[in-house]
C-alpha positions, 0 to 999 in steps of 0.5 A: 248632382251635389258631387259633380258641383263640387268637383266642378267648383274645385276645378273652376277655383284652382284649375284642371291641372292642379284638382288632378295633382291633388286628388292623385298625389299618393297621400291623398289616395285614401281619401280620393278612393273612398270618396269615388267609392262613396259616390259610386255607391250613391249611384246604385241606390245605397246612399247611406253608405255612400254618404258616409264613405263620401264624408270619411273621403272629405274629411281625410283629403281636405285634413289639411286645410282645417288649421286654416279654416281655423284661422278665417273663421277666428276673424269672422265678425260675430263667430270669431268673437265666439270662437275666442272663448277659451274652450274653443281656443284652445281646440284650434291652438292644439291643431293650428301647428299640423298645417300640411302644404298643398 
């Protein structure tokens, strides 16, 4: 239930044509086969191991937006002031200047 509210939620954000541009740009092919892989092996009763492909699939499709989740979280009220601390800056400082265009 929770992927096929994802999928209609990403597509219901940026459109039909663009969720399949993205999923089927040859860069993000890993990520989309092993999520689909991920999801078909939840169906057949090993969930498990399809909830790891499916999370290993996420992260390597969405590894391009992290610096900009990065950059809202920091002006976020009370986690942005946590964030700011120097520990946590400087994680987002390092990967801040690898954002990927969509």
């Amino acid at each position: 239930m929770g992927n096929i509210l994802f999928f209609s939620g990403v597509t219901l954000t940026i459109g039909l044509k663009s969720t399949m541009q993205f999923f089927m740009k040859r860069q993000n092919f890993k990520g989309t086969i092993s999520f689909g892989a991920g999801f078909f092996f939840v169906v057949i009763g090993w969930p498990i191991f399809g909830m790891i492909l499916e999370a290993y699939g996420f992260i390597v499709l969405f590894s391009g937006f992290w610096p900009t989740l990065a950059v809202f979280m920091q002006k976020i009220p009370i986690l942005g002031w946590i964030l700011q601390q120097p520990f946590f800056r400087s994680f987002f400082d390092r990967y801040r200047g690898k954002r990927v265009p969509v």
